[in-house]
N, C-alpha and C positions, 0 to 999 in steps of 0.2 A: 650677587654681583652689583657693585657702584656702578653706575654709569656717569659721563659726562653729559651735565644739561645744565638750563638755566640757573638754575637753582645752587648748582655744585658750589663748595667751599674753596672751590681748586684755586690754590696761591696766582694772581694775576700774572706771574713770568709762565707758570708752565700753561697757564691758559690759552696764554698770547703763543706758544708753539703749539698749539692743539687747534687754535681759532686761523690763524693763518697758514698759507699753503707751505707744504715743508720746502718745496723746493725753493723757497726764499733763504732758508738756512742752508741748503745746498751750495744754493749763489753765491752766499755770504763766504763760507769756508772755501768755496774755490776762489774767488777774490782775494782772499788772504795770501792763498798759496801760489798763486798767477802773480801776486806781487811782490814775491820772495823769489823771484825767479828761479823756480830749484831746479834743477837737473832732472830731466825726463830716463829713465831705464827702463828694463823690462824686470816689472814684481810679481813677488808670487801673489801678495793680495790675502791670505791667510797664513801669514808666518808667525808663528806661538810654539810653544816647547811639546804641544801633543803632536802636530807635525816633524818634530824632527825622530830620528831615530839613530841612536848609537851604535855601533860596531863596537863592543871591547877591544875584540881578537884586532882590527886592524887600525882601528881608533878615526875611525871613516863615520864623519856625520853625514846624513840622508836629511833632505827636506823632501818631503812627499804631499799629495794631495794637491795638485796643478791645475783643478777645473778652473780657478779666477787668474789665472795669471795675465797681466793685461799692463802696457805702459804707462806709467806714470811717475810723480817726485819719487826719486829715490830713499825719500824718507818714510814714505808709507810704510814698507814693510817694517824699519826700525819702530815706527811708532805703535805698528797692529802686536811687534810681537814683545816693547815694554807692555803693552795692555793686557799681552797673552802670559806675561812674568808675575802678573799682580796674583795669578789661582783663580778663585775665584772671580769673576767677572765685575760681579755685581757691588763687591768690596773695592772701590778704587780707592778708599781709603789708604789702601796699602802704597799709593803710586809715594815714592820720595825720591824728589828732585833731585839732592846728590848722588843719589844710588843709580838714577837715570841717566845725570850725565856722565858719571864712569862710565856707565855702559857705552855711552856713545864714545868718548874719549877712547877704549879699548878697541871698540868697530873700527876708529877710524887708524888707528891706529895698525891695525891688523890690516886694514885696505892698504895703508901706503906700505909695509913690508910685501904685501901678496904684489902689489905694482913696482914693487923694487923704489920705489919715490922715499926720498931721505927723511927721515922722521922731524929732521931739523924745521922741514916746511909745512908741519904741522904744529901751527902758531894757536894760540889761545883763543884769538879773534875766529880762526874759520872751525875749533871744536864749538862755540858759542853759538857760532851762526847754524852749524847743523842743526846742535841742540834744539835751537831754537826753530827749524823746520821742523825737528822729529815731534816737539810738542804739538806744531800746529799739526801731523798725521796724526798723530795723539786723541788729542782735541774730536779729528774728524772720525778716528776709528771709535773715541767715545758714542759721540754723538750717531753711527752706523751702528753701536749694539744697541741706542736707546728706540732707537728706529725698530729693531727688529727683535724689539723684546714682545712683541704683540701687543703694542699699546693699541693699536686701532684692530678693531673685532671688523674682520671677514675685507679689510681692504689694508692691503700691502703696497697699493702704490702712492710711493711716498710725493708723490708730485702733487695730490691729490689734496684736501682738506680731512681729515679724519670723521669718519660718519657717529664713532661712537667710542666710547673708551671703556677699557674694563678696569675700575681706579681700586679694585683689592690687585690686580697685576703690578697695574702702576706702582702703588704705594712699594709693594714688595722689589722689584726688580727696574723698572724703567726711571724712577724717583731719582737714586742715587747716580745714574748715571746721566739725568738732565745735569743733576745738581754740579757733578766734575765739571761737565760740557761748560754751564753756567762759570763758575769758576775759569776753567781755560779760559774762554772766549772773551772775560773780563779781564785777566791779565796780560793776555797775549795782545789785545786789542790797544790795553791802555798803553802797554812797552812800543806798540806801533805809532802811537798817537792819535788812533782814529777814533 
């Protein structure tokens, strides 16, 4: 097993989230989201296609698995469960933008029929804007698997400084999902201007 120490090769971005406390990237992504003023609801907080469950006979979807359910942007869920669409986790390779935003397009879509609200006043601008919050849940539910991929050996609290790393784990699983996170965080940022 690699560990992280002086010495290590480790690219100076994933350093620099391994060297500093995580809850500064915590901060960071709730600023983002506190500044897109989204809509507070009540989420499941694990919503991916292994939680749902189909009924043929009466064509009745089930969301199950309720222990994180907790209020927050109504986008969380859409974002936890495009991340939950990719298969694999580890592969976000697969995430593509247009295929994303259909989804949301059809979600929202589907909300103003379930609200009886005219489809008419669902304008380009406010599928965009969601969009564009679902990336930032996106973004943050990346960033919460790279958390909890085990990069830090025997401490989980992410508020913390990491004491140690296991970097054959890294490499294999928590890498590619700095690397998305990395990515979001630079486009989404630079379309905000900050």
């Amino acid at each position: 097993m690699r560990e992280l120490d002086q010495d290590s090769n480790l690219d100076r971005r994933y350093r620099e989230v391994y060297t500093k406390s995580m809850k500064q990237e915590f901060d960071c992504i709730t600023k983002w989201i506190e500044g897109c003023q989204i809509p507070i609801t009540l989420n499941h907080w694990d919503c991916h296609p292994s939680n749902l469950i189909y009924d043929k006979e009466s064509g009745q979807l089930t969301l199950i698995d309720y222990e994180l359910v907790d209020t927050q942007p109504f986008t969380h869920d859409l974002g936890r469960y495009i991340f939950g669409l990719l298969g694999n986790p580890w592969d976000v390779s697969k995430y593509n933008e247009a295929r994303m935003k259909q989804f949301v397009k059809f979600y929202l879509e589907e909300k103003y029929i379930l609200l009886k609200k005219p489809l008419s006043e669902l304008t380009q601008d406010v599928i965009e804007e969601v969009f564009y919050w679902t990336q930032l849940s996106y973004t943050f539910v990346v960033f919460m698997f790279a958390v909890y991929t085990g990069w830090w050996k025997n401490n989980l609290d992410y508020t913390d400084t990491p004491q140690s790393v296991d970097l054959d784990h890294f490499d294999t699983f928590t890498k590619p999902l700095l690397n998305e996170y990395f990515r979001m965080k630079d486009k989404l940022l630079h379309k905000n201007g900050i």
